[in-house]
The first five atom37 places (N, CA, C, CB, O) and aatype in JSON, in Angstrom:
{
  "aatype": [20, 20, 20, 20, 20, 20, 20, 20, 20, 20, 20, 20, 20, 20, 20, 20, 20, 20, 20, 20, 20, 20, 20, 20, 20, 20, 20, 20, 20, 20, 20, 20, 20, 20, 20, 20, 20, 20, 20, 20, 20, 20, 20, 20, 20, 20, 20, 20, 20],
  "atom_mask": [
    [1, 1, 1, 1, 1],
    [1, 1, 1, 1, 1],
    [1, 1, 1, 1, 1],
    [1, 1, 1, 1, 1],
    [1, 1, 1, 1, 1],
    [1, 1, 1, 1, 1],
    [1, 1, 1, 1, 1],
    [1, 1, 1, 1, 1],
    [1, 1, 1, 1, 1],
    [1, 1, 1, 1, 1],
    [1, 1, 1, 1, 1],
    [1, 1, 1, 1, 1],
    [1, 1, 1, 1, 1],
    [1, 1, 1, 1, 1],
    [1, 1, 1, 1, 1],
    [1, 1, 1, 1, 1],
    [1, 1, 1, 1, 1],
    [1, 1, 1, 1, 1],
    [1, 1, 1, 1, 1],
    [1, 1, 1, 1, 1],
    [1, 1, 1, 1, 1],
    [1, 1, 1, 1, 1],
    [1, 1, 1, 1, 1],
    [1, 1, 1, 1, 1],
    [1, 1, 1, 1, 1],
    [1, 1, 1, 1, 1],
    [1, 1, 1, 1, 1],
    [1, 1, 1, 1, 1],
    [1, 1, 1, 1, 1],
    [1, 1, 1, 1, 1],
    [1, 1, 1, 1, 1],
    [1, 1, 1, 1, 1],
    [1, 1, 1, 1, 1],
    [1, 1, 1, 1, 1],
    [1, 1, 1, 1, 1],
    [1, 1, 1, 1, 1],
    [1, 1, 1, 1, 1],
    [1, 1, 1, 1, 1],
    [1, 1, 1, 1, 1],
    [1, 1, 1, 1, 1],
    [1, 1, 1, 1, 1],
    [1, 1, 1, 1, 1],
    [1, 1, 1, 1, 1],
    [1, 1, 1, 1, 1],
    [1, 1, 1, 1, 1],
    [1, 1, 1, 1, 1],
    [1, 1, 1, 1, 1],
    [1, 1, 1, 1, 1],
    [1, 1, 1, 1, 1]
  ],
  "atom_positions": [
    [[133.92, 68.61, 101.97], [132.54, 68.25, 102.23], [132.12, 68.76, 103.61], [132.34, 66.72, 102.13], [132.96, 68.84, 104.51]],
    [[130.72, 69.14, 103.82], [129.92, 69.71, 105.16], [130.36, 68.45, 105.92], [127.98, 70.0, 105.06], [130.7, 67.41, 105.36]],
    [[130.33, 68.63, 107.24], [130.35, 67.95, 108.51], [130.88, 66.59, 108.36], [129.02, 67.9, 109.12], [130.39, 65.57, 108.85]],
    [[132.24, 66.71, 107.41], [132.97, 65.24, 107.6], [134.13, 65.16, 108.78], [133.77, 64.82, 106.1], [134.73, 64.13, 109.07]],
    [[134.36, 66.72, 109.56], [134.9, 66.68, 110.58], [136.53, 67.37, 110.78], [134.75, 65.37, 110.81], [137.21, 67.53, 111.79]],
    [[136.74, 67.62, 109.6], [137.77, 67.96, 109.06], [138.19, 69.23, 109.43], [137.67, 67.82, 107.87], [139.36, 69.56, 109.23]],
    [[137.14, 70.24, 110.1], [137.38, 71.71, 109.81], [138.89, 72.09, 110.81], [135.78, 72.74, 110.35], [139.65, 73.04, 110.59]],
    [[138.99, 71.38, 111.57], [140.9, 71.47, 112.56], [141.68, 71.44, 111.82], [141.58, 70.27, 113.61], [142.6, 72.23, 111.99]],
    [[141.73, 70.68, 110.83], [142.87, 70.21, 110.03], [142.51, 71.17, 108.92], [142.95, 68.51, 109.64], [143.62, 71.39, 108.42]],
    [[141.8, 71.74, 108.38], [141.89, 72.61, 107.46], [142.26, 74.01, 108.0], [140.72, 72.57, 106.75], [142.98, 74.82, 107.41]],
    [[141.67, 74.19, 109.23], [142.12, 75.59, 109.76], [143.49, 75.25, 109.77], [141.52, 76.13, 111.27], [144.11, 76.04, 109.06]],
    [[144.11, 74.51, 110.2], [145.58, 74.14, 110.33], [146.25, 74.34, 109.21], [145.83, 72.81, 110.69], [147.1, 75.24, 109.23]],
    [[146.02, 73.45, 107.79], [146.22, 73.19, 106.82], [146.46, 75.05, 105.97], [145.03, 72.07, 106.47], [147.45, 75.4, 105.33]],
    [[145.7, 75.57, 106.16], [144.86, 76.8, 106.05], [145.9, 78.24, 106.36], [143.51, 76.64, 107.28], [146.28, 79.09, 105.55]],
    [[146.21, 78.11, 107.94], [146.92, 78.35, 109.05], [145.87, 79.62, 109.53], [148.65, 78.67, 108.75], [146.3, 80.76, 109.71]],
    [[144.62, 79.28, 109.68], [143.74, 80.1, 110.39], [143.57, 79.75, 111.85], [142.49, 80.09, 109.73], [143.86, 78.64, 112.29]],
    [[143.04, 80.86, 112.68], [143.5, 80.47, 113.73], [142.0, 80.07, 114.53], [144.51, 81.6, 114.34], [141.41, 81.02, 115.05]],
    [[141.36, 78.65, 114.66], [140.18, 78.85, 115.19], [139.41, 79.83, 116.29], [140.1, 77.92, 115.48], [140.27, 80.01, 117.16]],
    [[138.44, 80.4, 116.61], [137.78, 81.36, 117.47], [137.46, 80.47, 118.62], [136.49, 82.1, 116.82], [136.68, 79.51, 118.62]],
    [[138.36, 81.05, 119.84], [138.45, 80.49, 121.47], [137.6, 81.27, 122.21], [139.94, 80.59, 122.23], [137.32, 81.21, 123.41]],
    [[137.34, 81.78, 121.6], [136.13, 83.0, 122.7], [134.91, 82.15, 122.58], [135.64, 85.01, 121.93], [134.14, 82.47, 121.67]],
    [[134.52, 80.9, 123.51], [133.08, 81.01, 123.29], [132.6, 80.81, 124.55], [132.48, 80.06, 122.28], [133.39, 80.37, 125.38]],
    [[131.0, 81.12, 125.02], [130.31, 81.79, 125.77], [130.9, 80.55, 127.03], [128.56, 82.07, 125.23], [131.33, 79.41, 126.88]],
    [[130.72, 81.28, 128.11], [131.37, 79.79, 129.6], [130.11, 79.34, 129.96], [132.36, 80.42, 131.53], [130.08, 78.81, 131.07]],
    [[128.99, 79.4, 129.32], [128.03, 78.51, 129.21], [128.14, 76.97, 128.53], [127.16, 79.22, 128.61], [127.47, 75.96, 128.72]],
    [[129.5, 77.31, 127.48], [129.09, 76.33, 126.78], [130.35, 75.32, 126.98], [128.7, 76.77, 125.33], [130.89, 74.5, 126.23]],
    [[130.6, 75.78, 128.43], [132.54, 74.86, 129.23], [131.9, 74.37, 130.34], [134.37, 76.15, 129.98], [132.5, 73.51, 130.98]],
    [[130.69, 74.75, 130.78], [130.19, 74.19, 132.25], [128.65, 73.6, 132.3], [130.25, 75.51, 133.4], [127.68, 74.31, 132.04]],
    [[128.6, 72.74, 132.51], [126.89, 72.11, 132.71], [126.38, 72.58, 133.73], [126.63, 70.53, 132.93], [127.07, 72.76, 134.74]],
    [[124.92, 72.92, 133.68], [124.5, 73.09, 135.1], [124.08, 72.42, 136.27], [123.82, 73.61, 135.07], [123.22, 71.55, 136.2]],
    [[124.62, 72.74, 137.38], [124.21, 71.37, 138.44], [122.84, 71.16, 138.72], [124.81, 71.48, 139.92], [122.08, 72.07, 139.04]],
    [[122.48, 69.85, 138.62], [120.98, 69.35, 139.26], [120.7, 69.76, 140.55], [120.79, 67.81, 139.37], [121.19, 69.79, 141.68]],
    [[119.71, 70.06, 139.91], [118.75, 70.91, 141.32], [118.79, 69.73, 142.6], [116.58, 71.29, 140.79], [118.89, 69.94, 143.81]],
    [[118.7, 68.73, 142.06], [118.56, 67.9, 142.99], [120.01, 68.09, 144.1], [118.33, 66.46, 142.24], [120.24, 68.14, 145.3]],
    [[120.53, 68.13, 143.17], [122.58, 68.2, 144.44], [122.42, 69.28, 145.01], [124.61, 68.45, 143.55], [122.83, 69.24, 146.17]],
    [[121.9, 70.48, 144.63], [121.89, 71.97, 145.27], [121.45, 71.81, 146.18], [121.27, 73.07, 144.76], [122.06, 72.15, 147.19]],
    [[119.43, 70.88, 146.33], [118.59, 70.66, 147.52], [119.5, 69.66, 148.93], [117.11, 69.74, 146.82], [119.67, 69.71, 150.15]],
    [[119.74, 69.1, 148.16], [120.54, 67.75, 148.83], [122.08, 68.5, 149.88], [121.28, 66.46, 147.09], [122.41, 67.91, 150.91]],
    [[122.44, 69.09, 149.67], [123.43, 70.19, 150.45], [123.42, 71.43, 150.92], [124.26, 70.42, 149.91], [124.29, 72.26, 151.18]],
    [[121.73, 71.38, 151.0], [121.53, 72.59, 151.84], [122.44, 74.07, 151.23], [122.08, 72.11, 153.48], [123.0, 75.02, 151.77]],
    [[122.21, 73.6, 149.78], [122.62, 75.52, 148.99], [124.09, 75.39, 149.42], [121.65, 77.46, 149.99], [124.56, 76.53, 149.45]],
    [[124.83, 74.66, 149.68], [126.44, 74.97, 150.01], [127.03, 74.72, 148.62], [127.25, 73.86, 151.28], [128.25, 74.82, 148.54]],
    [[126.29, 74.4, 147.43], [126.92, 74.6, 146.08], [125.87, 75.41, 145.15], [127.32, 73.12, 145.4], [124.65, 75.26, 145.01]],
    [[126.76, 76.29, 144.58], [126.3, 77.29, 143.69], [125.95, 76.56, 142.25], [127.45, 78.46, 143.55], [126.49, 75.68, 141.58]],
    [[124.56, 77.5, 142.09], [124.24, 76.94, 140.7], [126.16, 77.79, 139.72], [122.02, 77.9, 139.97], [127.06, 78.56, 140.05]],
    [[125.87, 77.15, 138.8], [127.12, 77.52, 137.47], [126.5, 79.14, 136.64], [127.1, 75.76, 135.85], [125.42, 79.44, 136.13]],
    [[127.54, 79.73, 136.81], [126.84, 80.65, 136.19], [126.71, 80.6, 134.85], [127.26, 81.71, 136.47], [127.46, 79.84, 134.23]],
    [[125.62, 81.47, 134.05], [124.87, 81.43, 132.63], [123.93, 80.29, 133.27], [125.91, 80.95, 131.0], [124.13, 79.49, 132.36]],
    [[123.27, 79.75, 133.94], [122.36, 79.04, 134.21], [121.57, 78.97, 134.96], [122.58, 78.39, 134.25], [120.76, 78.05, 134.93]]
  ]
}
């Protein structure tokens, strides 16, 4: 069945190997503007953002 959560255990089950390549946008949040203002730019926005 769609989105019962299962798809690990079937790739497993399966022995496919899930796809690890995904964008480092989607491993890092971007920091609030507010913390950037607040430290005088001594922290970098995250890149992809």
């Amino acid at each position: 069945m769609a989105f019962e959560g299962f798809t690990r255990y079937d790739a497993i089950g399966n022995n496919i190997a899930p796809n690890p390549q995904l964008p480092a946008a989607r491993f890092a949040m971007p920091i609030p503007q507010h913390e950037i203002d607040i430290t005088k730019k001594l922290i970098k926005q995250n890149p992809d953002y």
